[in-house]
Residue frames as qw, qx, qy, qz and C-alpha x, y, z in Angstrom:
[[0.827, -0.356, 0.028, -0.434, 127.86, 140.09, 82.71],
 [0.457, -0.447, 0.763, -0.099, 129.45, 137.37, 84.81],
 [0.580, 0.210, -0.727, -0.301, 130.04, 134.00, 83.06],
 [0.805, -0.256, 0.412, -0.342, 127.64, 131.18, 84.63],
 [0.267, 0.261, -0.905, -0.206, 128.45, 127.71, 84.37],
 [0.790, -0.228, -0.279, -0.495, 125.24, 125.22, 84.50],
 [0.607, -0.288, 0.646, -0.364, 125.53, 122.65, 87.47],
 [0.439, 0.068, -0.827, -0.344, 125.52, 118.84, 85.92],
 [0.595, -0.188, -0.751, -0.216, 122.93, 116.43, 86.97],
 [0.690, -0.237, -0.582, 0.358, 124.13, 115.19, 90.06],
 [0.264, 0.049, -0.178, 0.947, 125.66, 118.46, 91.40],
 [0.096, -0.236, 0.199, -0.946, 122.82, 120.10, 91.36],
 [0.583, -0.646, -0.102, -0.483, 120.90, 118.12, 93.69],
 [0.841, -0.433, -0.255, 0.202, 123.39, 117.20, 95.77],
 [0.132, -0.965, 0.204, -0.103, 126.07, 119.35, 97.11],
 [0.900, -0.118, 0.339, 0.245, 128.85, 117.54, 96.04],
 [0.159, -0.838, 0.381, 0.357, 132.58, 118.51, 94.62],
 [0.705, 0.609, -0.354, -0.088, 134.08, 117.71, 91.40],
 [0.749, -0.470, 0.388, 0.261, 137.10, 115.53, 92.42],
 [0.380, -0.331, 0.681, 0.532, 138.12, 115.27, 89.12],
 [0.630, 0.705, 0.064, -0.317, 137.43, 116.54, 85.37],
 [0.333, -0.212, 0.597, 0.699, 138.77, 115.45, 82.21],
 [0.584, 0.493, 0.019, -0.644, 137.37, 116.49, 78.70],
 [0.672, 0.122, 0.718, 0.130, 136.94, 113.69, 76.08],
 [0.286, 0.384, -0.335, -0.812, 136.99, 114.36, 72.28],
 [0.784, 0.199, 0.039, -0.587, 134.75, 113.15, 70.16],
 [0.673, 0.273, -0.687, 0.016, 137.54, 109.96, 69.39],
 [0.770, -0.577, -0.220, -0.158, 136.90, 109.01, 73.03],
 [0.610, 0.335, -0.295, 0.655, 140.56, 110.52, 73.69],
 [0.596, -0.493, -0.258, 0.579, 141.85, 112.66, 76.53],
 [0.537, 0.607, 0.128, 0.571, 142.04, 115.83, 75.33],
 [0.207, -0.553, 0.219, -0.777, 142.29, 117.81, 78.84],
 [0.697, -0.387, -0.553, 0.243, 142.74, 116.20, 82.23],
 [0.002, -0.814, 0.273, -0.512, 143.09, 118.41, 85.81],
 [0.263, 0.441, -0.794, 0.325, 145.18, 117.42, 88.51],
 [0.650, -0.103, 0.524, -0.540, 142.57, 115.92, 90.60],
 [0.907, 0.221, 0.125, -0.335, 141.24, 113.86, 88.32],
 [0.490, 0.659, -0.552, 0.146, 144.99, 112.76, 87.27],
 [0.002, -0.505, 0.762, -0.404, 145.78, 111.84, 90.95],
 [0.875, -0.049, 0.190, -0.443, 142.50, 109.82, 91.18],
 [0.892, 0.392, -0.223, 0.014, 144.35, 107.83, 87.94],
 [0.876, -0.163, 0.205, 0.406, 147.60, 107.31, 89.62],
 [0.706, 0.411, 0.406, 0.409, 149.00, 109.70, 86.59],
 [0.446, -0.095, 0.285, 0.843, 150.47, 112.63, 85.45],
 [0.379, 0.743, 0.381, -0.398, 148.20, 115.29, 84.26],
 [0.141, 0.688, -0.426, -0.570, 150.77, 115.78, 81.48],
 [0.084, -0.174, 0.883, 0.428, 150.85, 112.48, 80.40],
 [0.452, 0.373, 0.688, -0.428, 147.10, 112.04, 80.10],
 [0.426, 0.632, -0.127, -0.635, 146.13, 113.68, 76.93],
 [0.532, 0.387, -0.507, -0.557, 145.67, 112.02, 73.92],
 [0.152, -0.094, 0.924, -0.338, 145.41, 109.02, 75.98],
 [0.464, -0.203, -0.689, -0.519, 142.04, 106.10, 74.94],
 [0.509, -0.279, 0.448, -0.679, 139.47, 106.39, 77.64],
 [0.969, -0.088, -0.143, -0.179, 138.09, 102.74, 76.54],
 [0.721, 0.232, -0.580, 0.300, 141.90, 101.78, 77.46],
 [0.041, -0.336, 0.586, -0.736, 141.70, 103.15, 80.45],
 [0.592, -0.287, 0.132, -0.741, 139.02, 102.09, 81.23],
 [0.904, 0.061, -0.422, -0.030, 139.81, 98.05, 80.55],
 [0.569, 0.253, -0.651, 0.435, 142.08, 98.98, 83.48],
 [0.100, -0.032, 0.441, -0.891, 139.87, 100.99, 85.62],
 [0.111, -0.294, -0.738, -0.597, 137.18, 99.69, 85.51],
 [0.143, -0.707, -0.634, 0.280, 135.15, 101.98, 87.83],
 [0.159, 0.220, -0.251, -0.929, 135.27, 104.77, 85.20],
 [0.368, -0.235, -0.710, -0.553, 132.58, 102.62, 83.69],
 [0.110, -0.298, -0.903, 0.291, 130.84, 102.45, 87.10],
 [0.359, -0.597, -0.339, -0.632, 126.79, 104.25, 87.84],
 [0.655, -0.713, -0.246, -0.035, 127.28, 103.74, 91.69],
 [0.067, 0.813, -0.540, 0.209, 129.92, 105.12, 93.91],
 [0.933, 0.291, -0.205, 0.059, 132.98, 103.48, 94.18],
 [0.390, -0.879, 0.236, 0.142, 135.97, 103.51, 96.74],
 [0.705, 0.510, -0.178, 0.459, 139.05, 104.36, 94.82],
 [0.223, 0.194, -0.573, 0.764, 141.98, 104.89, 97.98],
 [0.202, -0.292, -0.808, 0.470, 140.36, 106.30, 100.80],
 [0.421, 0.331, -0.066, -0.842, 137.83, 108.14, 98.88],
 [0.514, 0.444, 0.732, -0.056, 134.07, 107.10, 97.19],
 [0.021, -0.205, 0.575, 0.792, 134.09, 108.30, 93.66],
 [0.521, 0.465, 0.665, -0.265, 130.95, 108.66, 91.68],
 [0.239, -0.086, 0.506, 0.824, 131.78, 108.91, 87.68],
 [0.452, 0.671, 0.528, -0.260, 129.51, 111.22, 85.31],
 [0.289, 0.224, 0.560, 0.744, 129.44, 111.63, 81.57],
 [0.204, 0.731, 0.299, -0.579, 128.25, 115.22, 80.90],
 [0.556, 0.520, 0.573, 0.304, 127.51, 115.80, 77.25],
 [0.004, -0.701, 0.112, 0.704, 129.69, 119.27, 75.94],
 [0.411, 0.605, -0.465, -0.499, 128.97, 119.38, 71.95],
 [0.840, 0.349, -0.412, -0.059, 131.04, 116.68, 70.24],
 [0.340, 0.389, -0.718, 0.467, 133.10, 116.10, 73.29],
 [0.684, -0.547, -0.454, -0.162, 132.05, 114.61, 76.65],
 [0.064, -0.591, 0.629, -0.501, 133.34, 115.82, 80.29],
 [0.714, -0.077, -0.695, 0.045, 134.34, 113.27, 82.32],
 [0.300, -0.653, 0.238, -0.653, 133.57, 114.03, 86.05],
 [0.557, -0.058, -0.789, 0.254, 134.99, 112.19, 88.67],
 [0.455, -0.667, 0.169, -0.566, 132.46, 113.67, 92.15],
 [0.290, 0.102, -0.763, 0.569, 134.04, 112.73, 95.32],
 [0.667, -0.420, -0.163, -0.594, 130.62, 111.75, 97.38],
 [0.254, 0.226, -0.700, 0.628, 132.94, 110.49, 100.46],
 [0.218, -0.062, 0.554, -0.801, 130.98, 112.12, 102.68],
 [0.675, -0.027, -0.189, -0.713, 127.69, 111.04, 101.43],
 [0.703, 0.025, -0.710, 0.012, 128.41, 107.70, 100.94],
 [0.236, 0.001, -0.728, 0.643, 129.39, 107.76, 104.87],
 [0.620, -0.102, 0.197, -0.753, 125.62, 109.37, 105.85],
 [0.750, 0.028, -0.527, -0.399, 124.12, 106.50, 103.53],
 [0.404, 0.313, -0.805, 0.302, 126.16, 104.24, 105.70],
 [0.129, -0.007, 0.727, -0.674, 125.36, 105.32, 109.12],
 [0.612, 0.027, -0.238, -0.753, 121.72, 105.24, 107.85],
 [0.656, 0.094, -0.732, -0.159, 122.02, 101.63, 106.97],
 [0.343, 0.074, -0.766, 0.538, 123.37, 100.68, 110.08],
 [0.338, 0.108, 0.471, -0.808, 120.25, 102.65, 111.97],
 [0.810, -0.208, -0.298, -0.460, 117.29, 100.57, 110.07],
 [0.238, -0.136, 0.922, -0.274, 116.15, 97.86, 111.86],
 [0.811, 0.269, 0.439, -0.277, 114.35, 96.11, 108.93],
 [0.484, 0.009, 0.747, 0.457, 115.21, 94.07, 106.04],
 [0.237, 0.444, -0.289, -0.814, 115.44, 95.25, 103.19],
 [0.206, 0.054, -0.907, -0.362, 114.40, 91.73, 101.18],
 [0.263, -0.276, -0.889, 0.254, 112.32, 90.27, 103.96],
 [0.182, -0.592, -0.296, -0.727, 110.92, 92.66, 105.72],
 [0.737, -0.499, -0.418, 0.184, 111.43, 91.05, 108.96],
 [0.488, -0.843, 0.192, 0.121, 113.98, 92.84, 111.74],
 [0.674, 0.566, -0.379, 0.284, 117.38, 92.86, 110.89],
 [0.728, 0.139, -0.425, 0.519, 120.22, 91.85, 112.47],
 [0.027, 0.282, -0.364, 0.887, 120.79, 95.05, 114.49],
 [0.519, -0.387, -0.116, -0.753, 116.52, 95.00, 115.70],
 [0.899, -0.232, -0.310, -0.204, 116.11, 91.50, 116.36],
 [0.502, 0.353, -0.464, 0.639, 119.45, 91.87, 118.65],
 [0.136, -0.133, 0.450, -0.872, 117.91, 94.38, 120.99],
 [0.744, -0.305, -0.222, -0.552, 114.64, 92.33, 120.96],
 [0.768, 0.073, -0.605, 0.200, 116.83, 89.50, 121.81],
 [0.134, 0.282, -0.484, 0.817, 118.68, 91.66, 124.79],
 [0.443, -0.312, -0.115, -0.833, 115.02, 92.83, 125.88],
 [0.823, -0.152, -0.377, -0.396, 113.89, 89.19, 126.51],
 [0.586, 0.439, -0.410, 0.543, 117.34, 88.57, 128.20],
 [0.077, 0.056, -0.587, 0.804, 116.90, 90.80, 130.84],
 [0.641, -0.161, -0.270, -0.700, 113.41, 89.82, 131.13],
 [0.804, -0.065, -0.517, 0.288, 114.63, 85.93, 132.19],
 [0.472, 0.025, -0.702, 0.533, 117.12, 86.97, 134.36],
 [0.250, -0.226, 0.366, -0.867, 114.54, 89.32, 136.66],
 [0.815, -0.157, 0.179, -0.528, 111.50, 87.15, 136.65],
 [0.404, -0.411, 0.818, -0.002, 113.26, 83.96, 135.64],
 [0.742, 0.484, 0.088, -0.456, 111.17, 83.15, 132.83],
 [0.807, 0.126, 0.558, 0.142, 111.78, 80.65, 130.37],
 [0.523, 0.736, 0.002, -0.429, 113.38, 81.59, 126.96],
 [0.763, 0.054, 0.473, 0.437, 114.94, 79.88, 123.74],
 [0.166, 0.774, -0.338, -0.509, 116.86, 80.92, 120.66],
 [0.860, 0.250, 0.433, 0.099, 117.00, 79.50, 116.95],
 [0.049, -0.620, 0.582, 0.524, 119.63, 79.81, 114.83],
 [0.802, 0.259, 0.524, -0.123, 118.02, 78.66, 111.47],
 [0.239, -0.532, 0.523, 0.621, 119.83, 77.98, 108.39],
 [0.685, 0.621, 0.163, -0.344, 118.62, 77.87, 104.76],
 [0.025, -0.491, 0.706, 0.510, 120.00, 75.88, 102.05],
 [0.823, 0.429, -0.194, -0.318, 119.47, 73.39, 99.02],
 [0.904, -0.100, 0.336, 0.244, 120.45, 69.85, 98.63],
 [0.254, -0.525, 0.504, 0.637, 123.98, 70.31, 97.08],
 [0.378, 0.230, 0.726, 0.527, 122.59, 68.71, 93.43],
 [0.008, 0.802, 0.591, 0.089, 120.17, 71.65, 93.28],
 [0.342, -0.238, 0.148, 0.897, 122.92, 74.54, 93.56],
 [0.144, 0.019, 0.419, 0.896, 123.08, 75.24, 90.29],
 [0.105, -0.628, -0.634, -0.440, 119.20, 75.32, 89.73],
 [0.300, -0.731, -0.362, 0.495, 118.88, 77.86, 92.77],
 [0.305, 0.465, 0.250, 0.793, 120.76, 80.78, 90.28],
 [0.048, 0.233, -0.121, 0.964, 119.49, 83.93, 90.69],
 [0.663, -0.535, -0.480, -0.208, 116.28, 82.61, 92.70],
 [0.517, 0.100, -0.649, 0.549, 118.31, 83.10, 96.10],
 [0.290, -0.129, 0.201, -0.927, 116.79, 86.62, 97.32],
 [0.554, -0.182, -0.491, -0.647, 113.23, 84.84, 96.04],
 [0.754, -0.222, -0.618, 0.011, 113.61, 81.81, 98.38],
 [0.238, 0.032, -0.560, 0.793, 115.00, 83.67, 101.30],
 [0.327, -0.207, 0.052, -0.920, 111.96, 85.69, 100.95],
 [0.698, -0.111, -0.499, -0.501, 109.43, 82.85, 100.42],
 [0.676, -0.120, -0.668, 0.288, 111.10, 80.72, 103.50],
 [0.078, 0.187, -0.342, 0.918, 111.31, 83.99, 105.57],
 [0.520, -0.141, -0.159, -0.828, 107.37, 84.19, 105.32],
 [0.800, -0.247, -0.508, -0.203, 106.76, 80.66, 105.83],
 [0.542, -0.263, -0.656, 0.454, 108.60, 80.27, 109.32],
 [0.182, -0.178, 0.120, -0.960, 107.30, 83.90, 110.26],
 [0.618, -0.168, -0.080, -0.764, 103.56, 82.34, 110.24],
 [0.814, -0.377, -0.379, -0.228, 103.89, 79.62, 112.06],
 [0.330, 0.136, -0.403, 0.843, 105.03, 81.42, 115.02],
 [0.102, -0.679, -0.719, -0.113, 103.08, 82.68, 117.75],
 [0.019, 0.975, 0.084, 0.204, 102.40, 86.68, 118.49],
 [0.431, -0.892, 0.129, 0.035, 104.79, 86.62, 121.34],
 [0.713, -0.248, 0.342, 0.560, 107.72, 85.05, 119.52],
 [0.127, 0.892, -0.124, -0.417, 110.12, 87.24, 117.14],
 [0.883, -0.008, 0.308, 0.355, 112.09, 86.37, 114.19],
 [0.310, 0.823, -0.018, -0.475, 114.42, 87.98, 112.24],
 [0.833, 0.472, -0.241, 0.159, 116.63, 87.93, 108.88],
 [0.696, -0.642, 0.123, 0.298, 120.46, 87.20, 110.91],
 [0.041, -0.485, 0.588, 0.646, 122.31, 87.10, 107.25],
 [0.308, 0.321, -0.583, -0.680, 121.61, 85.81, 104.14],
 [0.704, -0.160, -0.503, -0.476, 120.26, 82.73, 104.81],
 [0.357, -0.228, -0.817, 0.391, 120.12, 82.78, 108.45],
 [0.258, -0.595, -0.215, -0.730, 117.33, 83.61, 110.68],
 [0.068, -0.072, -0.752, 0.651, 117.01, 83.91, 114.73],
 [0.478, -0.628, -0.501, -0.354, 113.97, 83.05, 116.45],
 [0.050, -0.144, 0.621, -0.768, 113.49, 84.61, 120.06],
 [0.550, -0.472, -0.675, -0.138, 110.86, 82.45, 121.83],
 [0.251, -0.232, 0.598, -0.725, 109.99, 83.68, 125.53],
 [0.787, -0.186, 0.430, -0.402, 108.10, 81.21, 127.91],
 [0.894, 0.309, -0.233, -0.224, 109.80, 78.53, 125.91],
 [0.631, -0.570, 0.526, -0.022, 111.55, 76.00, 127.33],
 [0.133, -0.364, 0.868, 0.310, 114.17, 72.92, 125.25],
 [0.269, 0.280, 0.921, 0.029, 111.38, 70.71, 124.95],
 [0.304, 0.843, 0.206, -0.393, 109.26, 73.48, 123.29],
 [0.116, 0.659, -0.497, -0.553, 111.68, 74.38, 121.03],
 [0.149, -0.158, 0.921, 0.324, 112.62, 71.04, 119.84],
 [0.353, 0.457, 0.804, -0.138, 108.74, 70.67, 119.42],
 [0.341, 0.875, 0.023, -0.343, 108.40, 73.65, 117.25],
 [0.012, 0.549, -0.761, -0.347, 111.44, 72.67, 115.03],
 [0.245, 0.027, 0.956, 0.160, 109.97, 69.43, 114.33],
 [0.352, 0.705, 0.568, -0.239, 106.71, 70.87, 113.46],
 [0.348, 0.792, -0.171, -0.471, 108.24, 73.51, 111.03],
 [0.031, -0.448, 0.815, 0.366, 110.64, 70.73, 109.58],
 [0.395, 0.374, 0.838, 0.043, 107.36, 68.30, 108.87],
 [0.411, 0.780, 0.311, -0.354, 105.45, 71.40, 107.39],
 [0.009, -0.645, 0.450, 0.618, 108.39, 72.30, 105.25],
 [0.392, -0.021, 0.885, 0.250, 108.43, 68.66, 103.67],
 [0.303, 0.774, 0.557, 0.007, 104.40, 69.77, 102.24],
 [0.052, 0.777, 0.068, -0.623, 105.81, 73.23, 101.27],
 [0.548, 0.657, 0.443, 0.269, 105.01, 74.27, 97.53],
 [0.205, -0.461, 0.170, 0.847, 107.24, 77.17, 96.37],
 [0.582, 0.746, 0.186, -0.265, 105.82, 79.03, 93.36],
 [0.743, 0.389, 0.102, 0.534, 107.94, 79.50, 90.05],
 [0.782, 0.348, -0.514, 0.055, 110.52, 79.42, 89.11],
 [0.303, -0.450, 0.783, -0.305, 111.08, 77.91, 93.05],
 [0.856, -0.003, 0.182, -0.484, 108.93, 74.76, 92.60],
 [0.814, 0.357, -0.455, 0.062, 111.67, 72.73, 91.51],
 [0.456, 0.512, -0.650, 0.326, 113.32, 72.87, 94.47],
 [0.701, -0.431, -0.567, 0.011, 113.72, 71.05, 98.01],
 [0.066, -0.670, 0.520, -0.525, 115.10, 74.17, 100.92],
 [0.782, -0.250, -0.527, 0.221, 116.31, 72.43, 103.65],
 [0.174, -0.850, 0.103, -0.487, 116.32, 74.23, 107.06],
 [0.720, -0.054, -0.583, 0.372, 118.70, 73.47, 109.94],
 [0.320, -0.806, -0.107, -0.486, 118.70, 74.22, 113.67],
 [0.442, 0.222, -0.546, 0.676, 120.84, 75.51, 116.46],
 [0.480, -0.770, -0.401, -0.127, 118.56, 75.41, 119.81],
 [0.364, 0.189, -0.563, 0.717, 119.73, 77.30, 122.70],
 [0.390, -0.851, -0.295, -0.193, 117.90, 78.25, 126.40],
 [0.097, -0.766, 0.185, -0.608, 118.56, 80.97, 128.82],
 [0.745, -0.299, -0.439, 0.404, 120.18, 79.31, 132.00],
 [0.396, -0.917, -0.007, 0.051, 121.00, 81.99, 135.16],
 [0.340, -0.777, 0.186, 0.496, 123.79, 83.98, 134.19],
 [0.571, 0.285, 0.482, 0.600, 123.81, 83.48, 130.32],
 [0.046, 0.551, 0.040, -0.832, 124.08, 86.53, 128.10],
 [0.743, 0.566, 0.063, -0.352, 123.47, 87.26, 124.66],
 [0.189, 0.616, -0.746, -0.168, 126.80, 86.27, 123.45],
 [0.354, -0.215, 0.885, -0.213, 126.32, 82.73, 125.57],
 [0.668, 0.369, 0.431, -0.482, 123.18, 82.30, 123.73],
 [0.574, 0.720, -0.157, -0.358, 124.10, 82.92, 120.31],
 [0.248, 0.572, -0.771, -0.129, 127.27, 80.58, 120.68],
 [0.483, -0.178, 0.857, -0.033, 125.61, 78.05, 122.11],
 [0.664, 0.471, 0.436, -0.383, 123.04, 78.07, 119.20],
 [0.404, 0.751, -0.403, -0.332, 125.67, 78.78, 116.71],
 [0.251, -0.292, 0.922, -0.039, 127.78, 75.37, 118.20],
 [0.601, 0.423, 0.637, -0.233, 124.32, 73.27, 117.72],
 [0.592, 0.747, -0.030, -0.300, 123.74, 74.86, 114.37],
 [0.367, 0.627, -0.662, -0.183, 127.00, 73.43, 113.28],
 [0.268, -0.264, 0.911, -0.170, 126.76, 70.10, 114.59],
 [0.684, 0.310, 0.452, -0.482, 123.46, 69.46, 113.35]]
């Protein structure tokens, strides 16, 4: 009968090529490296053997990694496959995958934290309103808002960052009205798109979200701190684009 060879883990739900095997002995040595997996290391397949995989690894350290990893112009995804007393070391070359995942990313158009529009959505909402203005002439603004923490209050932010993006994300979301849009822009920036809203509107909404903030209770383990939100107005004037919009709001936002 033909000799099978079982499929590891990974392999066998994804269609995905070995880039590189080595076998490990049970002293966490090299005991069998093939030339793929050699040229991943930079190395010699001859010189590999007998070679300490924890020393290699204090130099590589995406042998130790669980997510893929771009080593040259390749994504690498290591897997320890239990063989007896010895362990193969499998280096899968998920290049191509990784690159779907990518384009994926790049098609949502929601946050992943927030839930709001991302960057890419709230863009073409922006556009949308854009050429809305310039046919009927309508009124519209743009906020560039910026989240942060008095500087003495860094350190107490820690790993709270995601929490408070979220928690601020929610609070200027709801006091917004149907027809305006916000989304997340980056980490702790967010664009409002107002239509019918004119300078003096904005500035009147900004001052109303910067008094409500002052009353705003975060839960734990936010409740120690004070976010502070800054703002970069801009309106739609006959013959701005989006670009015109976003720098003037980006200028303001730094000046402020």
């Amino acid at each position: 009968m033909p000799q099978t060879h079982a499929l590891s883990p990974i392999q066998e739900h994804h269609d995905i090529p070995a880039s590189g095997v080595a076998l490990i002995d049970a002293r966490g040595r090299i005991e069998w490296a093939n030339d793929s997996f050699a040229e991943r290391l930079g190395e010699p397949a001859e010189s590999l053997p007998g070679v300490s995989l924890d020393d290699l690894a204090q130099q590589l350290d995406w042998l130790d990694a669980d997510a893929p990893v771009a080593v040259g112009a390749r994504h690498l995804l290591p897997e320890r496959i239990p063989a007896g007393d010895k362990t193969l070391l499998v280096l899968h070359d998920v290049s191509e995958l990784q690159r779907l995942r990518e384009e994926n990313a790049a098609l949502r158009l929601t946050d992943d934290l927030t839930g709001l529009p991302n960057r890419r959505a709230i863009t073409q909402a922006l556009e949308q309103q854009i050429s809305r203005s310039r046919r009927y002439g309508n009124p519209l603004a743009v906020v560039l808002v910026q989240l942060g923490v008095a500087e003495q209050q860094i350190e107490l932010l820690g790993d709270s960052a995601d929490q408070l993006a979220l928690g601020i994300a929610r609070f200027l979301r709801d006091r917004l009205r149907w027809v305006d849009q916000i989304g997340r822009w980056d980490d702790d920036l967010f664009l409002l798109v107002l239509p019918e809203t004119t300078r003096e509107d904005a500035d009147q909404l900004t001052s109303k979200i910067h008094r409500e903030l002052e009353a705003l209770r975060l839960p734990a383990p936010l409740e120690t701190l004070s976010p502070q939100l800054h703002f970069g107005i801009a309106t739609w004037a006959k013959g701005d684009d989006l670009r015109t919009l976003l720098r003037t709001a980006s200028r303001e936002l730094g000046s402020a």
